[in-house]
N, C-alpha and C positions, 0 to 999 in steps of 0.2 A: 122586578119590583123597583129597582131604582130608576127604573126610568118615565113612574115620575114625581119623582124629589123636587125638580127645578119648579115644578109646578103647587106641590105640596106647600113648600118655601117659599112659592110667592101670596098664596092663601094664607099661610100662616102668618107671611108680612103685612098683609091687607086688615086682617084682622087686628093683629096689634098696633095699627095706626087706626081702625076702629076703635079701640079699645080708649086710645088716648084723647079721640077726640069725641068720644063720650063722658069721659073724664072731666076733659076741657069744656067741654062745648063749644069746639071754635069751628063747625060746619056745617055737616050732615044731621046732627043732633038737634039742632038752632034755625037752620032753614035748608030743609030737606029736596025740596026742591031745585030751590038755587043752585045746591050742590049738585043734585045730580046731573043738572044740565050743563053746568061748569063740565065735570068729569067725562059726560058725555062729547061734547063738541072738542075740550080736550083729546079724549082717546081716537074720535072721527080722524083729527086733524093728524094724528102720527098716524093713524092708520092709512091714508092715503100720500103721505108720507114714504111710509115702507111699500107700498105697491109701486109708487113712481120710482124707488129706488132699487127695488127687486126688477122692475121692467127695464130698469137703465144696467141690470149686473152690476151695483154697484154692492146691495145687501143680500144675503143668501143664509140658509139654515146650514149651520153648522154639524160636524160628526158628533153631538155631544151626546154620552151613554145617559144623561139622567132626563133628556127631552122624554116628552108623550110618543113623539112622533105622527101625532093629528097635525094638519093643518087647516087654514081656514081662506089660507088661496094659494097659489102655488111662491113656496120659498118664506111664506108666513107659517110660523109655527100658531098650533094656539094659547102658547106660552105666553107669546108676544102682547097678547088683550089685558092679561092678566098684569103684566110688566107696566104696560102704559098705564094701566088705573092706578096700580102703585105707583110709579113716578107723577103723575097728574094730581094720585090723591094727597100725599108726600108735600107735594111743592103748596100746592092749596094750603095745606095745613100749617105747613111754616107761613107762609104768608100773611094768612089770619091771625098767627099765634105770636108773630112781630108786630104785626098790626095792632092787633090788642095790648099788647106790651108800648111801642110806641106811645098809643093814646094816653095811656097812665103816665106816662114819663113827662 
């Protein structure tokens, strides 16, 4: 069963930076599109990323007991898709949520 937490954890994270920026309204909520093709070409862009770095043995999956242990190319976990929307969706949202704060100021 624990193996998969890492992935649980990252679903549960996603969610509550959904939760916030439903809240807010600083993205997906407000122009859904937008976002998603931000998030999109975001996650593309590390995703090809970690393939040029797994082919060069620079990145590699690690022995961790709470991985799925799917992957989604060789040395890519499917963890990793998950991790980039949060980190893409994450930064997005601070972005907006400074942005928005800036403008008032």
């Amino acid at each position: 069963m624990t193996s998969w937490l890492y992935l649980t954890a990252l679903l549960i994270s996603i969610g509550g930076l959904a939760t916030l920026d439903w809240r807010y309204r600083l993205a997906l909520f407000v122009e859904t599109r937008r976002t998603v093709l931000t998030l999109a070409i975001a996650v593309a862009f590390f995703l090809v990323w970690d393939l040029i770095g797994t082919g060069l043995g620079i990145f590699f999956i690690g022995d961790g007991p709470y991985q799925s242990g799917l992957v989604i190319a060789p040395e890519v976990p499917l963890e990793e898709v998950f991790f980039l929307i949060l980190l893409a969706y994450q930064t997005l949202l601070l972005w907006r949520a400074f942005s928005r704060r800036r403008a008032v100021a």
